[in-house]
ROMI-932757 format. One record per residue: residue number from 1; chain; y negated, z, x negated of N, C-alpha, C, CB in turn. Coordinates in Angstrom, 3 decimals, decimal comma. Glycine has a CB too. Layout:
# residues N
+------+-------+----------+----------+----------+----------+----------+----------+----------+----------+----------+----------+----------+----------+
: resi : chain :      nyy :      nzz :      nxx :     cayy :     cazz :     caxx :      cyy :      czz :      cxx :     cbyy :     cbzz :     cbxx :
+------+-------+----------+----------+----------+----------+----------+----------+----------+----------+----------+----------+----------+----------+
:  NUM :     A :        Y :        Z :        X :        Y :        Z :        X :        Y :        Z :        X :        Y :        Z :        X :
...
+------+-------+----------+----------+----------+----------+----------+----------+----------+----------+----------+----------+----------+----------+
# end
This chain:
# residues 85
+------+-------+----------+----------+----------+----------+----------+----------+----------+----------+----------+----------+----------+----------+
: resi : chain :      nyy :      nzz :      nxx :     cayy :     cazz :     caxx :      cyy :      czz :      cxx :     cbyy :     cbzz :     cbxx :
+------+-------+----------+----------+----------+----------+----------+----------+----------+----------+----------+----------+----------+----------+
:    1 :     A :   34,071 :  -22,935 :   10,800 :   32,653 :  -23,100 :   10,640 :   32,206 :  -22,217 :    9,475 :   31,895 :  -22,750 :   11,950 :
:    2 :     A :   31,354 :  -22,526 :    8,886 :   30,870 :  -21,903 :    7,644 :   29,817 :  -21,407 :    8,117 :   30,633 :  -22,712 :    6,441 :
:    3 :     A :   29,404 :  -19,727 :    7,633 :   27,703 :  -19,156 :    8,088 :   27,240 :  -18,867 :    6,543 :   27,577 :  -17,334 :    9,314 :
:    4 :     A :   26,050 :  -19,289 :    6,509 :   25,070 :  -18,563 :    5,355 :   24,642 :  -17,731 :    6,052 :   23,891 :  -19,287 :    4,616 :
:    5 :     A :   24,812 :  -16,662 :    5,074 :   23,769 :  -15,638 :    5,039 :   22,425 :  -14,993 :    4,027 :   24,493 :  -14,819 :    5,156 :
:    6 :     A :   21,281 :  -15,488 :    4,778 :   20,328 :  -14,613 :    3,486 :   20,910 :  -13,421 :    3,740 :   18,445 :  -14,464 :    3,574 :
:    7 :     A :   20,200 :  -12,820 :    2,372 :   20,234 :  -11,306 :    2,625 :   19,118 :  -10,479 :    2,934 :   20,707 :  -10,723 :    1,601 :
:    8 :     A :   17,951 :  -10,468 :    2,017 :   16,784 :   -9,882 :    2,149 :   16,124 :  -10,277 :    3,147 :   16,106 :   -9,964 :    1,190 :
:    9 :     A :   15,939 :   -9,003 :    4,269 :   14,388 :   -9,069 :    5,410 :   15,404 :  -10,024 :    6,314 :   12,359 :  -10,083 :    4,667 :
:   10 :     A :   17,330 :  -10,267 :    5,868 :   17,579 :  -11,191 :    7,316 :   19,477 :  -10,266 :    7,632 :   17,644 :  -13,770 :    6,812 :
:   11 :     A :   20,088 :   -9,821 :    6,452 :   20,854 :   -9,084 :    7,212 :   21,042 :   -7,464 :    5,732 :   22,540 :  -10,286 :    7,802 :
:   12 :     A :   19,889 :   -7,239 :    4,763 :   19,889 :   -6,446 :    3,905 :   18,301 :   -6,131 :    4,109 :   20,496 :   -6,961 :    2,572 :
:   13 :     A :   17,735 :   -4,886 :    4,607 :   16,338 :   -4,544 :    4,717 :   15,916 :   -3,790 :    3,400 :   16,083 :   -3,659 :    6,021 :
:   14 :     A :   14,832 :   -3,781 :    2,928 :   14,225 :   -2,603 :    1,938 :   15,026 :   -2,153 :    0,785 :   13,978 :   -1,307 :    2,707 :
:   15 :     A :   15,641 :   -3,230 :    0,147 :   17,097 :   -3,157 :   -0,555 :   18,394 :   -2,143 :   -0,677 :   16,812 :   -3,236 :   -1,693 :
:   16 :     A :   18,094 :   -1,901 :    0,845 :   19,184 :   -0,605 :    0,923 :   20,737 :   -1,619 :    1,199 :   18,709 :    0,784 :    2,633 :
:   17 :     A :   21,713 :   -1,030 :    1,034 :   22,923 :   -2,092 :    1,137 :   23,032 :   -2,749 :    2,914 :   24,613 :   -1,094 :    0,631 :
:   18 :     A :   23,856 :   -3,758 :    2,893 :   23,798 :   -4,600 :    4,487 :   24,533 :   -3,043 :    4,664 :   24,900 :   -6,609 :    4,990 :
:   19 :     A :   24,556 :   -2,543 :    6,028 :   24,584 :   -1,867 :    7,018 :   26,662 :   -2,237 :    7,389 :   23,117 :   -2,476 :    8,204 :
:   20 :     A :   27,181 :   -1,047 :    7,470 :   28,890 :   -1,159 :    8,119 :   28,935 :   -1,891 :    8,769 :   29,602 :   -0,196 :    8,863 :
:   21 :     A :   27,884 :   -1,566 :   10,022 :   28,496 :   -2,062 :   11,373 :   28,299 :   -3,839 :   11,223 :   27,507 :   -1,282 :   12,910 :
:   22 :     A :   27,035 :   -4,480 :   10,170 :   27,003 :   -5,892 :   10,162 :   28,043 :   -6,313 :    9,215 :   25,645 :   -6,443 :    9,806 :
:   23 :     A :   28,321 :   -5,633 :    8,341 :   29,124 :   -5,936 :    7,673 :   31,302 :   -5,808 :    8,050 :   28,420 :   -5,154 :    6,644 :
:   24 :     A :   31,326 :   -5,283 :    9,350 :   32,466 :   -4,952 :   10,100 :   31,917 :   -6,635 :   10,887 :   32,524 :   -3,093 :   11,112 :
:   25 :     A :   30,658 :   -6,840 :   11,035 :   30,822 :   -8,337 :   12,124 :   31,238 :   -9,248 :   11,553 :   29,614 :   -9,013 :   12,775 :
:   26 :     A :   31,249 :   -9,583 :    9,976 :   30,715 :  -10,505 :    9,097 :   32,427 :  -10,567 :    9,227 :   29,588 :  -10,159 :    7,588 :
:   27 :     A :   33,020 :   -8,964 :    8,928 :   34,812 :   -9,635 :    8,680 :   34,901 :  -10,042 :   10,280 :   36,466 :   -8,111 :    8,064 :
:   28 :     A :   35,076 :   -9,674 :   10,976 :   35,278 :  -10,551 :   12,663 :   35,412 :  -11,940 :   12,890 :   34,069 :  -10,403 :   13,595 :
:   29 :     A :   33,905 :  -12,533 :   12,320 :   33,783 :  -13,811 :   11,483 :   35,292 :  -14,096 :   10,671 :   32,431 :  -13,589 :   10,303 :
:   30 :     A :   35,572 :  -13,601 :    9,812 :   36,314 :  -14,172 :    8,994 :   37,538 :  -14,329 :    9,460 :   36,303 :  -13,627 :    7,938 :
:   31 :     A :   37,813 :  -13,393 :   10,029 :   39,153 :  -13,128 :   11,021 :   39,346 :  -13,906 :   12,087 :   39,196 :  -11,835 :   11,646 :
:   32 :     A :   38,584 :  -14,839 :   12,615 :   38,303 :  -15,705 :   13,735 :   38,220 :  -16,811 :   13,186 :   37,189 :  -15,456 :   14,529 :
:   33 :     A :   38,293 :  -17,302 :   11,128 :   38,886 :  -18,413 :   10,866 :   37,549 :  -18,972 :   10,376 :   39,714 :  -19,114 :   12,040 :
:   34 :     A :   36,396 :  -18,212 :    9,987 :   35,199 :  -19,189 :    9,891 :   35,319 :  -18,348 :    8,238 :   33,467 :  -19,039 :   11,248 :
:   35 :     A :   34,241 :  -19,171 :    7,887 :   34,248 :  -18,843 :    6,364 :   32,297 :  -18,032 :    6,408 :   34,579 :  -20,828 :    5,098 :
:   36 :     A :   32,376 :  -17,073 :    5,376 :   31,188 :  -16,226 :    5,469 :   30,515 :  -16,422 :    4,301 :   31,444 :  -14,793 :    5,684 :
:   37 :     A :   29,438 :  -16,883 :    3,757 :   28,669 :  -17,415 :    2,553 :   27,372 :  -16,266 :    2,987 :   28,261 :  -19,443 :    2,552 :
:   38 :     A :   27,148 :  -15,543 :    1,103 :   25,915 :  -15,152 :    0,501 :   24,993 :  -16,037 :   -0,063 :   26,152 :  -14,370 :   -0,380 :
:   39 :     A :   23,231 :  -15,976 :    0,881 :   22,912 :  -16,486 :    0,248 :   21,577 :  -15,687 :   -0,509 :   22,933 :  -17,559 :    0,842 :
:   40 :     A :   21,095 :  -15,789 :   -1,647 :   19,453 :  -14,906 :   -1,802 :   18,691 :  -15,858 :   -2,901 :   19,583 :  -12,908 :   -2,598 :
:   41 :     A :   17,973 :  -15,523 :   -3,185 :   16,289 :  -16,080 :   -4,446 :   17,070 :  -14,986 :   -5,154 :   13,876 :  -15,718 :   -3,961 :
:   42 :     A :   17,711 :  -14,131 :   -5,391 :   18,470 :  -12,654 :   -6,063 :   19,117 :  -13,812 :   -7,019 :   19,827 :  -11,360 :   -4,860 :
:   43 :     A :   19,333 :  -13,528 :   -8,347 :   20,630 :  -13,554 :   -9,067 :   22,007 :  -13,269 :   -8,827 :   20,505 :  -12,964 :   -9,844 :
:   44 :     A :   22,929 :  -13,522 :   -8,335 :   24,261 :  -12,950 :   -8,192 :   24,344 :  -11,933 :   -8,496 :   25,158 :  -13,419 :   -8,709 :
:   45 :     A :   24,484 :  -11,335 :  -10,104 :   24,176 :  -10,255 :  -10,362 :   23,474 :   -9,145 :   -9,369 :   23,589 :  -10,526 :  -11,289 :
:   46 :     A :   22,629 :   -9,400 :   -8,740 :   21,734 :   -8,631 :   -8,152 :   21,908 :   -8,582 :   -6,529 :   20,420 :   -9,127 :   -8,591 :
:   47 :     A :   22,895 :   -9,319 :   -6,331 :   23,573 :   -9,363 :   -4,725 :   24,537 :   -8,419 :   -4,745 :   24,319 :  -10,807 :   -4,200 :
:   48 :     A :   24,924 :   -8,207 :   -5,494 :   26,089 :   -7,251 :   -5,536 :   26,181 :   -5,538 :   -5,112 :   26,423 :   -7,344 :   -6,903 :
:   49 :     A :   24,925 :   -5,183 :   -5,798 :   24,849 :   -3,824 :   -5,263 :   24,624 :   -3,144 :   -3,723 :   23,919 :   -3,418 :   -5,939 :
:   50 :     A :   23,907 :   -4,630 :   -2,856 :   23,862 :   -4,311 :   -1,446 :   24,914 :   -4,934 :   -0,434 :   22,567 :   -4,683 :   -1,013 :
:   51 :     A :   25,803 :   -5,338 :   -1,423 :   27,230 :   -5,765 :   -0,578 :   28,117 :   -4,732 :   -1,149 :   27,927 :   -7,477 :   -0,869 :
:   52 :     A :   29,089 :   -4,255 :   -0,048 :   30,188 :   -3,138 :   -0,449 :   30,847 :   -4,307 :   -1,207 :   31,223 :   -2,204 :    0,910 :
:   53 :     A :   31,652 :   -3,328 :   -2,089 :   32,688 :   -4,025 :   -2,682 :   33,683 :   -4,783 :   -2,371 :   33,127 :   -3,479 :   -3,134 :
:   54 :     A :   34,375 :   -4,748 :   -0,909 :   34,866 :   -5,975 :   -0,657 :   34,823 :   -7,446 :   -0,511 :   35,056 :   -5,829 :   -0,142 :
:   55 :     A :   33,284 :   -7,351 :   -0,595 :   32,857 :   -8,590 :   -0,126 :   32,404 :   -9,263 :   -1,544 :   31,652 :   -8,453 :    1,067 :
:   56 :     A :   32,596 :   -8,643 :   -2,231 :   32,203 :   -9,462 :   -3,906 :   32,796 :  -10,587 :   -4,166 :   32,634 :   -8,681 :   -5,257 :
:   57 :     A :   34,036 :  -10,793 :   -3,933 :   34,741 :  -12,519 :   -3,482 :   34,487 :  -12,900 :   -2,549 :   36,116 :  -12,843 :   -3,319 :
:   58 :     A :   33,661 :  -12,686 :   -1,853 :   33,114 :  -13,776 :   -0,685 :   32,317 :  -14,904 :   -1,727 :   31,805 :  -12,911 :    0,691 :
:   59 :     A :   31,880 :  -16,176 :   -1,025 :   31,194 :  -17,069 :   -1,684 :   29,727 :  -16,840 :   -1,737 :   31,483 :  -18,241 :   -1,174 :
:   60 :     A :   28,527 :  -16,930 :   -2,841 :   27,697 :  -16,626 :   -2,700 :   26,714 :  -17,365 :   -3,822 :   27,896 :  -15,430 :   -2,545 :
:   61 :     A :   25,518 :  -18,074 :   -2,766 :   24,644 :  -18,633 :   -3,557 :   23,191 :  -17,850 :   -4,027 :   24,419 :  -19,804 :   -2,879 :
:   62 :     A :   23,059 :  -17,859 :   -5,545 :   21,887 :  -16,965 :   -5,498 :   20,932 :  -17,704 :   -6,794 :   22,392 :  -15,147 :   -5,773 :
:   63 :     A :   19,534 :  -16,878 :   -6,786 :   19,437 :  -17,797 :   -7,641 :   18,666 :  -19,265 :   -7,086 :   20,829 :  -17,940 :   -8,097 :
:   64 :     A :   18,025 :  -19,033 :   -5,648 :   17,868 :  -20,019 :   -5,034 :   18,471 :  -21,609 :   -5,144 :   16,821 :  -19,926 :   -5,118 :
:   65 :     A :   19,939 :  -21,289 :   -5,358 :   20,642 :  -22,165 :   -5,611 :   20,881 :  -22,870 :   -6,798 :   20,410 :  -22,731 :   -4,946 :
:   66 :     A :   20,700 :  -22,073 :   -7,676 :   21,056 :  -22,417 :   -9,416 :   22,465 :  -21,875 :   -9,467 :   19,937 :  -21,487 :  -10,770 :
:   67 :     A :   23,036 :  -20,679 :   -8,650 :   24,043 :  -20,457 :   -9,594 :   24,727 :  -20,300 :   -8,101 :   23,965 :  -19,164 :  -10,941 :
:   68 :     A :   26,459 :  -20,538 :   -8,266 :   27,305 :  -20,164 :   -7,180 :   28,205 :  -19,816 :   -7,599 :   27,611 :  -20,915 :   -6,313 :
:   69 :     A :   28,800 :  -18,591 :   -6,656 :   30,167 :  -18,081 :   -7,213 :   31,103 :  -17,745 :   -6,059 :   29,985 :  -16,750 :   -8,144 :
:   70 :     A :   32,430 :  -17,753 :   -6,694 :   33,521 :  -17,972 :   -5,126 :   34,357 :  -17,267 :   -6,038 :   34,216 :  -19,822 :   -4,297 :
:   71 :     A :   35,002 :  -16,090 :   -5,408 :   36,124 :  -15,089 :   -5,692 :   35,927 :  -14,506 :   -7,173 :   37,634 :  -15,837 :   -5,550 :
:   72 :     A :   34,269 :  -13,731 :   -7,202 :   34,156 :  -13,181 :   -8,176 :   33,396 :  -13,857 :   -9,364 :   35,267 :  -12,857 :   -8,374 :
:   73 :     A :   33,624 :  -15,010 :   -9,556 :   33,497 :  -16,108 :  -10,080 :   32,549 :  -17,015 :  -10,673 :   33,835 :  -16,488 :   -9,516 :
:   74 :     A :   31,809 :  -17,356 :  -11,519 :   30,389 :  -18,406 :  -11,532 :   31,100 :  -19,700 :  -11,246 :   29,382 :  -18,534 :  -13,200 :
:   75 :     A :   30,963 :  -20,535 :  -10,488 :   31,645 :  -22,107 :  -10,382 :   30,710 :  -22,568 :  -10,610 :   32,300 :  -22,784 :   -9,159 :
:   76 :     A :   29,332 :  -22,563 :  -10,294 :   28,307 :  -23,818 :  -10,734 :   26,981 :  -22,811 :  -10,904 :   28,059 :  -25,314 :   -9,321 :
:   77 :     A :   26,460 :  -23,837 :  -12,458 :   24,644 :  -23,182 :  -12,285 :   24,645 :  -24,210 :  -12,620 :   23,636 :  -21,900 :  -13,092 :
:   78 :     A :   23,041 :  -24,578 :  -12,501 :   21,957 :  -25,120 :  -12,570 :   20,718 :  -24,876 :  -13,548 :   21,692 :  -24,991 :  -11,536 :
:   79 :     A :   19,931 :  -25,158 :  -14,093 :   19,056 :  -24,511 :  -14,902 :   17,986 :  -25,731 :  -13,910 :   19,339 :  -24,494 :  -16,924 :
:   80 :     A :   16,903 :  -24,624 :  -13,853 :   15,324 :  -25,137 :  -13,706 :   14,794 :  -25,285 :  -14,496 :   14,465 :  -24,577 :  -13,173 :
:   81 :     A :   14,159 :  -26,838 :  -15,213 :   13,198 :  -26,639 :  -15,926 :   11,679 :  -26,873 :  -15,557 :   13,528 :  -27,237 :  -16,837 :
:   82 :     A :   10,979 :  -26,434 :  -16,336 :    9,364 :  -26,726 :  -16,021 :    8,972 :  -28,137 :  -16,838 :    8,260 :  -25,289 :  -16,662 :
:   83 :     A :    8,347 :  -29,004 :  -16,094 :    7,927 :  -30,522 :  -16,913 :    6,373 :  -30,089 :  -17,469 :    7,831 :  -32,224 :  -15,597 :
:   84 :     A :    6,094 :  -30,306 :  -19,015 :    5,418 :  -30,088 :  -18,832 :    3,835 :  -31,174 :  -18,511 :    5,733 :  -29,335 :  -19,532 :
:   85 :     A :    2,727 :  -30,758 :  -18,873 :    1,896 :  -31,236 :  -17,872 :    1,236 :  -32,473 :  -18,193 :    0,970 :  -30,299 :  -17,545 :
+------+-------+----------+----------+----------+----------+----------+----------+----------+----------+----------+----------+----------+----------+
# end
């Protein structure tokens, strides 16, 4: 089974980094065969500092889904444009 995760205000508060002990659940998850997805409105770039460093190859959509990256990685963006009026 695959879980998204937001981060902000759902498992990363007040941009302090996600917390050991959720982040010890998240591998449990993984270890039990499910796959663990980042998700934020954040840039990739900007997910990074509140995830420890192991988890930087986890998969993660940011960017409200313009950009995705898997094992470090950019695999897909998107660009938004504005039409104009």
């Amino acid at each position: 089974m695959k879980f998204v995760f937001d981060l902000d205000g759902t498992i990363c508060f007040n941009g302090k980094p996600v917390s050991e002990k959720i982040l010890v659940s998240l591998e449990t998850l993984v270890a039990h065969g499910h796959e663990v997805i980042f998700a934020s409105a954040r840039p990739i770039r900007d997910l990074l500092p509140v995830l420890h460093e192991r988890f930087h190859a986890y998969p993660m959509i940011g960017g409200n889904g313009s950009l995705i990256s898997k094992n470090g990685s950019i695999i897909s963006f998107r660009l938004f444009y504005r039409f104009p009026n």
